[in-house]
N, C-alpha and C positions, 0 to 999 in steps of 0.2 A: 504494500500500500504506500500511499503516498508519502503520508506524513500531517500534519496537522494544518487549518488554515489560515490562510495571510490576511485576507479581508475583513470576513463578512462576521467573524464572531469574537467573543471576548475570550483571556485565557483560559476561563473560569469554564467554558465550552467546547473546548477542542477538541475534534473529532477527527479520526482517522477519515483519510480522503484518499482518490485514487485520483490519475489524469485519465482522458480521453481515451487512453490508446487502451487502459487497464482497464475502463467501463466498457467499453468495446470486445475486448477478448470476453470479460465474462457473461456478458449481455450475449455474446455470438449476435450483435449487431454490425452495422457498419460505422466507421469515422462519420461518414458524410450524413446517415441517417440522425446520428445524435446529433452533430450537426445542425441538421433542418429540425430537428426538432428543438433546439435552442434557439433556433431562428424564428421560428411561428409560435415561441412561447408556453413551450409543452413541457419541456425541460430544461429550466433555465439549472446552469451551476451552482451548487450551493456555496462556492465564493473562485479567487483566481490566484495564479503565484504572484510574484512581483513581477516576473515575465509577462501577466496576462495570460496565461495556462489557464486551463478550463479545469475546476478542482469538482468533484464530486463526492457523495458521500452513502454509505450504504443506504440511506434513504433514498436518494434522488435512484439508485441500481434499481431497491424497490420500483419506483413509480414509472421507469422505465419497462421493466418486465408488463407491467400492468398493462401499459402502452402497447407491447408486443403480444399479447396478450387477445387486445382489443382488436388489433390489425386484421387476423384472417377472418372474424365474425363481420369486417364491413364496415365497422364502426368509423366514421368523417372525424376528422382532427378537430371539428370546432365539438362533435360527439365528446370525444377523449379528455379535449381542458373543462368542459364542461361535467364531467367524471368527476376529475382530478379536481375542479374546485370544491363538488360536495363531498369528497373524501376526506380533502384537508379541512373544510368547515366542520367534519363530522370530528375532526381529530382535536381540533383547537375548541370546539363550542360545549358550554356548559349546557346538560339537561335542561330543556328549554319548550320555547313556541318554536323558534329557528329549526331547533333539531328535529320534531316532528316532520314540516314539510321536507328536509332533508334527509332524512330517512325513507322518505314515500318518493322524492325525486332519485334514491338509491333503487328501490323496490320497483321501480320503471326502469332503469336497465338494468336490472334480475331480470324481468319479464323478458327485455327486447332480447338479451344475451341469449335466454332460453329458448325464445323463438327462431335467433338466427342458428343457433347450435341445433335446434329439429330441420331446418332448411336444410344446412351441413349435410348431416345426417342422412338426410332423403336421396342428397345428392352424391353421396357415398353409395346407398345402396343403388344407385341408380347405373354408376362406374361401375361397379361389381357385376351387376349383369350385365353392362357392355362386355366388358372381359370374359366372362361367360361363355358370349355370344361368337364372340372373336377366335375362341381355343375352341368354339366346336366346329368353327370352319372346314 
């Protein structure tokens, strides 16, 4: 791992951090996809070296996976940050009014994830009897 960060936290806070290349291997993403996802605001760095190095932290690995995750079900990027903000509201917020409808705005993509994973699904057994079809030739 990296080492602790430069920026964004106090020393009171220091968290082990990885660069780009480290979240990349273990994510099995690409440079360029973290990248564009730091670019469009899906995964901003949790701080930088004094180089400007992009520092990350097992958190932000988490909410990456989540991301990759999201990708083969279909899910739209503005989908994903919209996730990712009632995740972190659900993380940061006191039992509440807040937290009801954010839990019920959770409980809507349980449903949609469920529904795209029966699609999935159909469309799996759907290839299977292509294949089927193809080996009885």
């Amino acid at each position: 791992m990296g080492g602790s960060m430069a920026n964004d936290m106090t020393a009171e806070e220091v968290v082990e951090t990885m660069h780009i290349g480290e979240l990349a291997e273990k994510s099995q993403m690409s440079l360029r996809t973290i990248r564009h996802y730091d670019d469009v605001g899906l995964l901003k760095p949790s701080g930088r070296t004094e180089g400007g190095f992009r520092l990350y932290t097992e958190r932000d690995f988490a909410r990456l996976l989540l991301i990759r995750r999201m990708k083969p079900l279909g899910f739209t990027l503005e989908q994903m940050a919209d996730l990712l903000r009632i995740i972190d509201a659900l993380d940061t917020s006191e039992a509440g009014a807040g937290t009801a409808a954010m839990r019920s705005e959770l409980d809507g993509f349980v449903e949609e994830a469920t529904r795209r994973r029966a699609k999935l699904e159909e469309q799996i057994g759907m290839a299977d009897e292509f294949i089927e079809l193809l080996r009885a030739q």
